[in-house]
MOPAC internal coordinates of N, CA, C and O (Angstrom, degrees):
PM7 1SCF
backbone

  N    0.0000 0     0.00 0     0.00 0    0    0    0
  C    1.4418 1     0.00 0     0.00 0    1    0    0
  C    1.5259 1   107.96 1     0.00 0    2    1    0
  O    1.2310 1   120.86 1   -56.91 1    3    2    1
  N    1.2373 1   115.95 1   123.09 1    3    2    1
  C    1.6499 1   118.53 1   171.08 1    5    3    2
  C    1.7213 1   113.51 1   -58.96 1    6    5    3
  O    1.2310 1   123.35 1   -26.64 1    7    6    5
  N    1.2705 1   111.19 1   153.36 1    7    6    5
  C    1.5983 1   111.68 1   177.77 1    9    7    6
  C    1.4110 1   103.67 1   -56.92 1   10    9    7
  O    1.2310 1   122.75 1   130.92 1   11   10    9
  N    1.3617 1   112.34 1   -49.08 1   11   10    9
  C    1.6784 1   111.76 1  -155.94 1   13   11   10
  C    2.0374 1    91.43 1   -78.60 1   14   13   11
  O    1.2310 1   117.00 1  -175.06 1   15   14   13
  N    0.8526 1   123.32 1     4.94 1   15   14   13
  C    1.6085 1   103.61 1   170.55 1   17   15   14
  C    1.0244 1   133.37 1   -82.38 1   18   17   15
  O    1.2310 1   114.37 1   -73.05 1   19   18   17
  N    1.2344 1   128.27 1   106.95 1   19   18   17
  C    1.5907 1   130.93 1   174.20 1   21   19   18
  C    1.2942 1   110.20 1   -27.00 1   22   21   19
  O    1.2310 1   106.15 1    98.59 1   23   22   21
  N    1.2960 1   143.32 1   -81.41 1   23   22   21
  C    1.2689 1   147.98 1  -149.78 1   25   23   22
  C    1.8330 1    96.62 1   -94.72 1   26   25   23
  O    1.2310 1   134.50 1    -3.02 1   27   26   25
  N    1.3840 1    89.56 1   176.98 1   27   26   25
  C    1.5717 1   112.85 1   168.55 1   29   27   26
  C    1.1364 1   109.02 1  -107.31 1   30   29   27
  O    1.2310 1   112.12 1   -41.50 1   31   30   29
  N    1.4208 1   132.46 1   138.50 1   31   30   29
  C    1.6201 1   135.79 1   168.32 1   33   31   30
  C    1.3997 1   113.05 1   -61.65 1   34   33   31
  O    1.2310 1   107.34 1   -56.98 1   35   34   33
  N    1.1938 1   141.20 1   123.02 1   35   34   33
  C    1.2238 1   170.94 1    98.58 1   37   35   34
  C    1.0232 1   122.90 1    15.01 1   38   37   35
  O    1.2310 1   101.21 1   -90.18 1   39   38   37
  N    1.1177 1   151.80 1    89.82 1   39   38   37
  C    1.7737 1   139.26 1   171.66 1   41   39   38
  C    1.6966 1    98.45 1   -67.85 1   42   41   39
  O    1.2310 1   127.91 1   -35.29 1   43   42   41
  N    1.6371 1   102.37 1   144.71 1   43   42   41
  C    1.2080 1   112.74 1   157.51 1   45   43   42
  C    1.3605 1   121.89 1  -132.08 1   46   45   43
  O    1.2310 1   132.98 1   -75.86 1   47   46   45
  N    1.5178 1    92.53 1   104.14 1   47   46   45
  C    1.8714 1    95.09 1  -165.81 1   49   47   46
  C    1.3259 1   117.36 1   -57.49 1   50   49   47
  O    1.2310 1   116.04 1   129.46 1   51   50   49
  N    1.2085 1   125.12 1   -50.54 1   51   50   49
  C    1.3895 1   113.79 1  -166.20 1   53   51   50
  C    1.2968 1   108.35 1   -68.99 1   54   53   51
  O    1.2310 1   111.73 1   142.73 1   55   54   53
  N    1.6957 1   133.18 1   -37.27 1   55   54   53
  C    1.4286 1   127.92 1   164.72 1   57   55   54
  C    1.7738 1   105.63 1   -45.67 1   58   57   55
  O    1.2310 1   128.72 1   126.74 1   59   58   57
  N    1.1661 1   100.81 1   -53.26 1   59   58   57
  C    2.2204 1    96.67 1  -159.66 1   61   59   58
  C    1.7325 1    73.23 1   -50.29 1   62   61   59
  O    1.2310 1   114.99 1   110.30 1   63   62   61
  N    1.8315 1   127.10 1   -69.70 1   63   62   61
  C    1.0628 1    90.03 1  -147.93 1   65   63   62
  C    1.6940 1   157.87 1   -86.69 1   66   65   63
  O    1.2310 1   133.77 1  -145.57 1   67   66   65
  N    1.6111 1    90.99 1    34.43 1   67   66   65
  C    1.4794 1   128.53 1  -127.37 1   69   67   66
  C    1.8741 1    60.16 1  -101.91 1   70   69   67
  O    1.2310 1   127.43 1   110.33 1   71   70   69
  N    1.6470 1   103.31 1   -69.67 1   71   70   69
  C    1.5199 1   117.02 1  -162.90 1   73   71   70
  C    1.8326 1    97.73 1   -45.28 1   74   73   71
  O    1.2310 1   117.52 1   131.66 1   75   74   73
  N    1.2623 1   122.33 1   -48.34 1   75   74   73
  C    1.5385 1   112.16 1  -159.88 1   77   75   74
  C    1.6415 1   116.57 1   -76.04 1   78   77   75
  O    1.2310 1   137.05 1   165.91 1   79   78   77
  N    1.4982 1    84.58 1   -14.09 1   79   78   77
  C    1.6870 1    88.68 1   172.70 1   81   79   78
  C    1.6287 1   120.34 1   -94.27 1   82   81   79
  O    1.2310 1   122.14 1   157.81 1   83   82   81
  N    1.0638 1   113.51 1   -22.19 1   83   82   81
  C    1.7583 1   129.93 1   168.55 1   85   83   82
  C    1.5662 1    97.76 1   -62.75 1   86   85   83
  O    1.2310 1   125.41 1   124.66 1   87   86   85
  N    1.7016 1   107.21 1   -55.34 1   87   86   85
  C    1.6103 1   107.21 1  -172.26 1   89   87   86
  C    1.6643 1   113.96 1   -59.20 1   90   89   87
  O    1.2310 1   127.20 1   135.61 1   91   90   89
  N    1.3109 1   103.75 1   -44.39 1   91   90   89
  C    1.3572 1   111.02 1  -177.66 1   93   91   90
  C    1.8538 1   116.71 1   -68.13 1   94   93   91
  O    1.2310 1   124.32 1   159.59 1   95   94   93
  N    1.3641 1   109.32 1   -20.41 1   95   94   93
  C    1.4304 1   118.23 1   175.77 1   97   95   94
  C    2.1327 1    94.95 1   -71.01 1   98   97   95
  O    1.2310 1   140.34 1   131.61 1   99   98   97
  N    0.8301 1    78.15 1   -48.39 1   99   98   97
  C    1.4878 1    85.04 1  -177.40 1  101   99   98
  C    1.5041 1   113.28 1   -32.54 1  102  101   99
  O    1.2310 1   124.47 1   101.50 1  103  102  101
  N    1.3484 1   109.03 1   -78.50 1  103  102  101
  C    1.1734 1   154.42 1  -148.23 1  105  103  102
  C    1.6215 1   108.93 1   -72.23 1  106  105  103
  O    1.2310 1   124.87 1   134.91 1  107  106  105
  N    1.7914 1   108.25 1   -45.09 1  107  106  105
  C    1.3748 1   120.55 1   165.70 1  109  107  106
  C    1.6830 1   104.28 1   -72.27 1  110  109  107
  O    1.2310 1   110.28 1   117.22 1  111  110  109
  N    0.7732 1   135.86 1   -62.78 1  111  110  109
  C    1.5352 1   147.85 1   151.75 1  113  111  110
  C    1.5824 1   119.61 1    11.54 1  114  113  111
  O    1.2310 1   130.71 1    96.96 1  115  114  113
  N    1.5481 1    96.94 1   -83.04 1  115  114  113
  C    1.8111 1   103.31 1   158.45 1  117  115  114
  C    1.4858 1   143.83 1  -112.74 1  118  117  115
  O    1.2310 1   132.42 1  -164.58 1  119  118  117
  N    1.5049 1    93.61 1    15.42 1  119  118  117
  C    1.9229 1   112.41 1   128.44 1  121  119  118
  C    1.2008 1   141.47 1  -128.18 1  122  121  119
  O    1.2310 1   119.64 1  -152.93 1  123  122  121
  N    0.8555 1   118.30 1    27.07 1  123  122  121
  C    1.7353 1   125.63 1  -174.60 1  125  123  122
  C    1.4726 1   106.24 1    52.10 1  126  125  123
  O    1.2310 1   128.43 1    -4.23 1  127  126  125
  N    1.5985 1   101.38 1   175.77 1  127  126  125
  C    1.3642 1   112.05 1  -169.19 1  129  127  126
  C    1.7077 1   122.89 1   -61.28 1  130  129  127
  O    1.2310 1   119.87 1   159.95 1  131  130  129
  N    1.1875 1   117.85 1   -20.05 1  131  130  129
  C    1.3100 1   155.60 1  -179.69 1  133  131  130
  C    1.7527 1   116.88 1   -85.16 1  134  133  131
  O    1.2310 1   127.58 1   127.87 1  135  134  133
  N    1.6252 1   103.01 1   -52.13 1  135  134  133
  C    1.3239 1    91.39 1   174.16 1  137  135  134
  C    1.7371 1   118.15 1   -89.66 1  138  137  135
  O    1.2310 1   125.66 1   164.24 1  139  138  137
  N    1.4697 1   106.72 1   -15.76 1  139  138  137
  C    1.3569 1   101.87 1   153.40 1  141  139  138
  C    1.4505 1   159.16 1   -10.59 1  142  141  139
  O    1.2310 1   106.13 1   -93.69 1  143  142  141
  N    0.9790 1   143.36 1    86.31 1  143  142  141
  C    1.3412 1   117.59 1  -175.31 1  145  143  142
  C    1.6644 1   118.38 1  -113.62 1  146  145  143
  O    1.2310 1   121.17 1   -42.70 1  147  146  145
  N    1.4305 1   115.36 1   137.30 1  147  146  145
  C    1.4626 1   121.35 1   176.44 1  149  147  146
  C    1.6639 1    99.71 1   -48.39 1  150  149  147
  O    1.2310 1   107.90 1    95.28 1  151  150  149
  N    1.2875 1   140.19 1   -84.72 1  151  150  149
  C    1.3921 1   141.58 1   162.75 1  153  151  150
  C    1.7390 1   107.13 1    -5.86 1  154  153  151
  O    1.2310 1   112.45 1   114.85 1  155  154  153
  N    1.2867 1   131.86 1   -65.15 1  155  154  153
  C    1.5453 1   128.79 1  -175.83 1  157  155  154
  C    1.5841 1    98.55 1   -82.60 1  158  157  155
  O    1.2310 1   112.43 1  -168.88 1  159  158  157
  N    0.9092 1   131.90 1    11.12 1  159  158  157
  C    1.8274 1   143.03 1   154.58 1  161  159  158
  C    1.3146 1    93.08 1   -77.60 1  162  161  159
  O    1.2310 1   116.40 1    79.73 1  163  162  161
  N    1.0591 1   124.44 1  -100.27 1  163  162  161
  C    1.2893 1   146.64 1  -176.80 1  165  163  162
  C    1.4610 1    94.30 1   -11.63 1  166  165  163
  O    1.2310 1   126.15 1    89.57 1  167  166  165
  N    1.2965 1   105.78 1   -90.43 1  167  166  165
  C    1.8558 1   111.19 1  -166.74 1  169  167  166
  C    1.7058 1   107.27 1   -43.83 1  170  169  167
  O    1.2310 1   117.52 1   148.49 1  171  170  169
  N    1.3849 1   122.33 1   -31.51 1  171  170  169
  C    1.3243 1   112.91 1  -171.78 1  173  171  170
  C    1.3697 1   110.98 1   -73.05 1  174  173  171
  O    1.2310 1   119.61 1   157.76 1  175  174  173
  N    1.6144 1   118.36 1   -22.24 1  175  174  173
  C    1.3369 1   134.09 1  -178.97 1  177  175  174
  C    1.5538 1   115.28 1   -90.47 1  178  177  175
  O    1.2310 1   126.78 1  -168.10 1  179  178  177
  N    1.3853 1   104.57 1    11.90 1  179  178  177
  C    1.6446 1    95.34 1  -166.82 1  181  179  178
  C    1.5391 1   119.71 1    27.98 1  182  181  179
  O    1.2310 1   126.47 1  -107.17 1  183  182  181
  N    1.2404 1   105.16 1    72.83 1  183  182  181
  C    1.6560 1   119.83 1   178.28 1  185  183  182
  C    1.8042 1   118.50 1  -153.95 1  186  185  183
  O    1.2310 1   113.98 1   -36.75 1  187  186  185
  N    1.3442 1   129.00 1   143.25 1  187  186  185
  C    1.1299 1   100.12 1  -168.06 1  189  187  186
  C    1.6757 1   115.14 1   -91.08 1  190  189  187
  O    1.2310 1   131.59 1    24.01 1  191  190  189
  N    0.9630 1    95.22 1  -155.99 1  191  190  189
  C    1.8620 1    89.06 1  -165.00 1  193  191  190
  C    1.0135 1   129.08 1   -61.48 1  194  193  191
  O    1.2310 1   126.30 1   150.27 1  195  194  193
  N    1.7343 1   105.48 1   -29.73 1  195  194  193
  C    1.7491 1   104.00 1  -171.48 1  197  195  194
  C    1.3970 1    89.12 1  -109.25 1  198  197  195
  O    1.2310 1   110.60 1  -165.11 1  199  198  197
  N    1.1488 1   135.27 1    14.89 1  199  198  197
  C    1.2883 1   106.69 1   152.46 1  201  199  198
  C    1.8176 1   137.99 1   -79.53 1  202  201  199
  O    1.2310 1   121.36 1   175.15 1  203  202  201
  N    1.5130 1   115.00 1    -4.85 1  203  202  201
  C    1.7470 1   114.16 1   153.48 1  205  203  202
  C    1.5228 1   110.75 1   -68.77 1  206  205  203
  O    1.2310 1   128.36 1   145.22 1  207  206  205
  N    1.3763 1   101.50 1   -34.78 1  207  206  205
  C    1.9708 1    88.92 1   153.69 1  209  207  206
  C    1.2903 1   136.17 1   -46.53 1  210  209  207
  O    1.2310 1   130.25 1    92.76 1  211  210  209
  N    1.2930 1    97.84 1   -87.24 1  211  210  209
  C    1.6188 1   106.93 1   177.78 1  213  211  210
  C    1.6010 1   107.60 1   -35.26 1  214  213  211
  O    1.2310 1   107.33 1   154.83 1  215  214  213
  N    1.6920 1   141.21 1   -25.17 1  215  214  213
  C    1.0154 1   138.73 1   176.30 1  217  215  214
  C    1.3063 1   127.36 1   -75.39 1  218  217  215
  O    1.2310 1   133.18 1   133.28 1  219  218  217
  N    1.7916 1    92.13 1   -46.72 1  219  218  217
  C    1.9219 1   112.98 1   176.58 1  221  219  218
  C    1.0533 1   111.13 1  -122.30 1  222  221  219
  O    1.2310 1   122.15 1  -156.43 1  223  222  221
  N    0.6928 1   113.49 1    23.57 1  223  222  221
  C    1.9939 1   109.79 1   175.34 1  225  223  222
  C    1.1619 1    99.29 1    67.03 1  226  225  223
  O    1.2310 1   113.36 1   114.51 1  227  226  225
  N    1.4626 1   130.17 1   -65.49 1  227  226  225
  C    1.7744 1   117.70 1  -146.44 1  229  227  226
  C    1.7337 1    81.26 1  -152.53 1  230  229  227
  O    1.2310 1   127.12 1     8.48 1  231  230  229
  N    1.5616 1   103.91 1  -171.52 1  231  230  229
  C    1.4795 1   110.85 1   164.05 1  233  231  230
  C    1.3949 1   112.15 1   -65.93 1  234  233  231
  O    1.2310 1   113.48 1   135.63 1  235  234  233
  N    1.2977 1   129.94 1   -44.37 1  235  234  233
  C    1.1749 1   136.14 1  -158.42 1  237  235  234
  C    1.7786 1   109.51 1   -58.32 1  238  237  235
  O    1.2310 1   129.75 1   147.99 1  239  238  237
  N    1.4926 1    98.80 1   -32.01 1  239  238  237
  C    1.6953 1    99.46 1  -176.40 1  241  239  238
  C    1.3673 1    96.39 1   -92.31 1  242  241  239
  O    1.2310 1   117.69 1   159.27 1  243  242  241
  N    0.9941 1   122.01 1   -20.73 1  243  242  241
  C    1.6509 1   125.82 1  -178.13 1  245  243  242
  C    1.5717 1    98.35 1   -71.66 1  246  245  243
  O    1.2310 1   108.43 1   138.83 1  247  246  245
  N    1.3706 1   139.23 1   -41.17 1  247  246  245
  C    0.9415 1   124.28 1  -151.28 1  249  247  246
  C    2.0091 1    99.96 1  -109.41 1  250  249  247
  O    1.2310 1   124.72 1   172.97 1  251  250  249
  N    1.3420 1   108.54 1    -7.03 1  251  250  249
  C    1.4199 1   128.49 1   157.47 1  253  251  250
  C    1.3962 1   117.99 1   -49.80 1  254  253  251
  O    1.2310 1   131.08 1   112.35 1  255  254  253
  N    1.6823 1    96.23 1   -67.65 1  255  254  253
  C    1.9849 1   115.05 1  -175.37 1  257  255  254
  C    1.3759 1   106.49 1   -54.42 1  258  257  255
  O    1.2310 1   125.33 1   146.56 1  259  258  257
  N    1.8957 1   107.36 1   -33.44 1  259  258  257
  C    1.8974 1    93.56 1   176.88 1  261  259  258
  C    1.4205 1   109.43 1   -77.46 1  262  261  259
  O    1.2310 1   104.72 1   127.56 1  263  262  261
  N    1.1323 1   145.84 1   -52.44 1  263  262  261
  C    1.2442 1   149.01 1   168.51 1  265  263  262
  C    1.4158 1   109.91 1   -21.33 1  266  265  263
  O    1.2310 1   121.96 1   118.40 1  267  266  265
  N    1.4068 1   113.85 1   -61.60 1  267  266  265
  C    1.6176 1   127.66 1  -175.81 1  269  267  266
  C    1.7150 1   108.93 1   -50.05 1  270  269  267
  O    1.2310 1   131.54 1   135.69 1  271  270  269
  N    1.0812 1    95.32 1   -44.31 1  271  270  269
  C    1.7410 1   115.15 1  -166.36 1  273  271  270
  C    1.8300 1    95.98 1   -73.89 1  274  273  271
  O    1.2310 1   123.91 1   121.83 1  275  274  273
  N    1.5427 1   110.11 1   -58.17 1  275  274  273
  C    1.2087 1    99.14 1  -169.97 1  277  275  274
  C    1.5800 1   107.71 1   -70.96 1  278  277  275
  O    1.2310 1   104.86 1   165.38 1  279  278  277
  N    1.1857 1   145.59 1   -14.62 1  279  278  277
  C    1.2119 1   149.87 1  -164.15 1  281  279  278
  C    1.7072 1    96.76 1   -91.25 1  282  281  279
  O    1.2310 1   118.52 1   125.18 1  283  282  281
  N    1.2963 1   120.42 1   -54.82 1  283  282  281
  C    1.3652 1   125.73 1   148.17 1  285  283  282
  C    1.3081 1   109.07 1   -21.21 1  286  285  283
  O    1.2310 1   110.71 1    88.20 1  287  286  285
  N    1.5115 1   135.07 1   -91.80 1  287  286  285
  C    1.2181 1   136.22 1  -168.30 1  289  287  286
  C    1.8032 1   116.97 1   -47.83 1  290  289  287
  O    1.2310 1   120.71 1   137.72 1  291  290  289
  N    1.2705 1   116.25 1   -42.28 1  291  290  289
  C    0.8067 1   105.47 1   176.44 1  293  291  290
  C    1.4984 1   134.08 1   -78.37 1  294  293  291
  O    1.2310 1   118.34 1   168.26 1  295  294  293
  N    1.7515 1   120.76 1   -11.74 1  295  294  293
  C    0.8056 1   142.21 1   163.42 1  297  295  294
  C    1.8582 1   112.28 1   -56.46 1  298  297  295
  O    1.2310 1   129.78 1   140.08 1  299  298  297
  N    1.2265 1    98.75 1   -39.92 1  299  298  297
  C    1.4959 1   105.44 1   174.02 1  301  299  298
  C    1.0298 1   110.66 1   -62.42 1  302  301  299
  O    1.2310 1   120.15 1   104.89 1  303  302  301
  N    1.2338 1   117.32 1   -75.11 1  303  302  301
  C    1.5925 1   132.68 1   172.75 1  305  303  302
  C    1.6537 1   108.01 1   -22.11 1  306  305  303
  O    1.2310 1   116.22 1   128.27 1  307  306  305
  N    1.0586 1   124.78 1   -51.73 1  307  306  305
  C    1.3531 1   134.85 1  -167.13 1  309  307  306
  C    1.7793 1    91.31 1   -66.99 1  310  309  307
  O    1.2310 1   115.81 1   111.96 1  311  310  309
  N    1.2219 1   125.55 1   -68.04 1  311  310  309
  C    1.4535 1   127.39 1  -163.42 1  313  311  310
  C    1.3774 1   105.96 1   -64.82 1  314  313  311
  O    1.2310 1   111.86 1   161.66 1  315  314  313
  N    1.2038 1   132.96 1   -18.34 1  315  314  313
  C    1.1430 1   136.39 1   167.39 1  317  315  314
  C    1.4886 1   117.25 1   -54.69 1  318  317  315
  O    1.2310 1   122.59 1   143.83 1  319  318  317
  N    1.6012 1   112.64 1   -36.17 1  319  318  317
  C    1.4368 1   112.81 1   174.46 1  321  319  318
  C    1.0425 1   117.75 1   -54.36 1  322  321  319
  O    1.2310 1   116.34 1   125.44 1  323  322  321
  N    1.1377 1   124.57 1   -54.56 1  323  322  321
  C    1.9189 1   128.54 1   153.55 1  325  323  322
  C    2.0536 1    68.42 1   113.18 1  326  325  323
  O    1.2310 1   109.68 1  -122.86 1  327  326  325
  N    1.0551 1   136.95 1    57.14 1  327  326  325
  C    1.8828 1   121.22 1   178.17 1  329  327  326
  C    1.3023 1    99.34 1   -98.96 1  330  329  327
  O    1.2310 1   110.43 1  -154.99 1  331  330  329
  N    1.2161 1   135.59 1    25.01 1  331  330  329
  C    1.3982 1   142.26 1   152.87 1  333  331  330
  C    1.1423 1   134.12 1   -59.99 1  334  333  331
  O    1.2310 1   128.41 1   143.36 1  335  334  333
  N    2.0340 1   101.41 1   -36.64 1  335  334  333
  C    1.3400 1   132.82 1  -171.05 1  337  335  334
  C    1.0300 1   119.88 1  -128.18 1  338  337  335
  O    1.2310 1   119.95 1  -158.62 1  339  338  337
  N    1.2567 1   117.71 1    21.38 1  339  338  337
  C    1.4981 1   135.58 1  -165.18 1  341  339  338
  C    1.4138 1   125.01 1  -146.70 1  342  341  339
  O    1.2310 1   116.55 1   -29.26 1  343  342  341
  N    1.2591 1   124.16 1   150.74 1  343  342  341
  C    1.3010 1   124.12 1  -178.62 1  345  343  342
  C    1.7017 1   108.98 1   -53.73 1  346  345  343
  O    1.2310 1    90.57 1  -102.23 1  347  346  345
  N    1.2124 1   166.58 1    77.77 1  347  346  345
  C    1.6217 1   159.17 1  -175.13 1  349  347  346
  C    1.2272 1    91.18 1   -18.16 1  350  349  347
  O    1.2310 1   113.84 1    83.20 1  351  350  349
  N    1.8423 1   129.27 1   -96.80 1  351  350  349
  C    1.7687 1   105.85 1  -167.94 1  353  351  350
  C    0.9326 1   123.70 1   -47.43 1  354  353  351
  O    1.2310 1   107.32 1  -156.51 1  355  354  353
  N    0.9626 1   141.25 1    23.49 1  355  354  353
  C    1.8171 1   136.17 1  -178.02 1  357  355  354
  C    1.8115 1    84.78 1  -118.63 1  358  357  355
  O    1.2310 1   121.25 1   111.23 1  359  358  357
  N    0.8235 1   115.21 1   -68.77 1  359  358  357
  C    1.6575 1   115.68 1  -158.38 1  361  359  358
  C    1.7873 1    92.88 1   -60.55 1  362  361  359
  O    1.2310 1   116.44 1   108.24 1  363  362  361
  N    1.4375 1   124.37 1   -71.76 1  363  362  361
  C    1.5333 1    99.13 1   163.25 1  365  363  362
  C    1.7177 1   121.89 1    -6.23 1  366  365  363
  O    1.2310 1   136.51 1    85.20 1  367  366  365
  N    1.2212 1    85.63 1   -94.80 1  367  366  365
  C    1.7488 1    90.28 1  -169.06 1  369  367  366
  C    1.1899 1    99.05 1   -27.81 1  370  369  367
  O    1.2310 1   114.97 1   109.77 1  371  370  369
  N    1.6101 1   127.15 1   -70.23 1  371  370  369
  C    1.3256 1   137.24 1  -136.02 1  373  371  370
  C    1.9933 1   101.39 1   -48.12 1  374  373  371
  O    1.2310 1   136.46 1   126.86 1  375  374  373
  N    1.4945 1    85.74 1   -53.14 1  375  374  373
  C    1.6306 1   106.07 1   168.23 1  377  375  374
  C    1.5665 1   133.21 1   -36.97 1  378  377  375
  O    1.2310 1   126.81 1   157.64 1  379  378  377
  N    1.4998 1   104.50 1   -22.36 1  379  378  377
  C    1.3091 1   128.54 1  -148.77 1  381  379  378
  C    1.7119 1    91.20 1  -139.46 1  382  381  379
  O    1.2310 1   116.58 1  -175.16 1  383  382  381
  N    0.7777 1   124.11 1     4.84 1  383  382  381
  C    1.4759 1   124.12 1   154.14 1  385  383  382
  C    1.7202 1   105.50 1    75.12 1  386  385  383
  O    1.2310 1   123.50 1  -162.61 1  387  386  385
  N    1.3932 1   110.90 1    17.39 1  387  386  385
  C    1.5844 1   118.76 1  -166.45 1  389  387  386
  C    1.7393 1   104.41 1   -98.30 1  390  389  387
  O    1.2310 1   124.13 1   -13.51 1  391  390  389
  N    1.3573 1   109.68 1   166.49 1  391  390  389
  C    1.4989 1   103.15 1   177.34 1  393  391  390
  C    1.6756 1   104.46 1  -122.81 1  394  393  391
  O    1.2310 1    96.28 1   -26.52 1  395  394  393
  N    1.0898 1   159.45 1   153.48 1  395  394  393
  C    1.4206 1   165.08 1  -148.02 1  397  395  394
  C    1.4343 1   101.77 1  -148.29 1  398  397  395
  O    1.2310 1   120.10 1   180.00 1  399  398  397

């Protein structure tokens, strides 16, 4: 905190960990789990180092929570088609911006 600042800085957990998991989607993305690093997490998240710790324990849960999340999203995505109640090629296309 600078002298001249009125307030004290604030953590906001669910934002930091909103950022370390976006960073880490990133990061697993266009190096794999391997070329990864917790440290280039960190910096992409503007956060310091041990904080993908304190969130995931290690890489391994870090690289879990993206999986979870993206499997999440896409699960949505899927129910959104509503192809339960619908013709399947029609809802494809429809999805896909095509006309039949």
């Amino acid at each position: 905190m600078a002298l001249d600042d009125p307030k004290p800085r604030t953590r906001d957990r669910t934002r930091t960990r909103e950022q370390i998991l976006e960073a880490a989607r990133h990061e697993f993305a266009a190096n794999g789990f391997e070329g990864a690093t917790t440290d280039d997490i960190a910096r992409r998240a503007n956060v310091s180092k041990r904080m993908p710790y304190h969130y995931f324990n290690n890489k391994d849960g870090l690289f879990q929570a993206v999986l979870e999340r993206t499997y999440a999203e896409i699960r949505d995505a899927e129910k959104a088609l509503e192809l339960t109640s619908r013709d399947p090629m029609e809802a494809m296309a429809e999805s896909r911006g095509l006309q039949l």
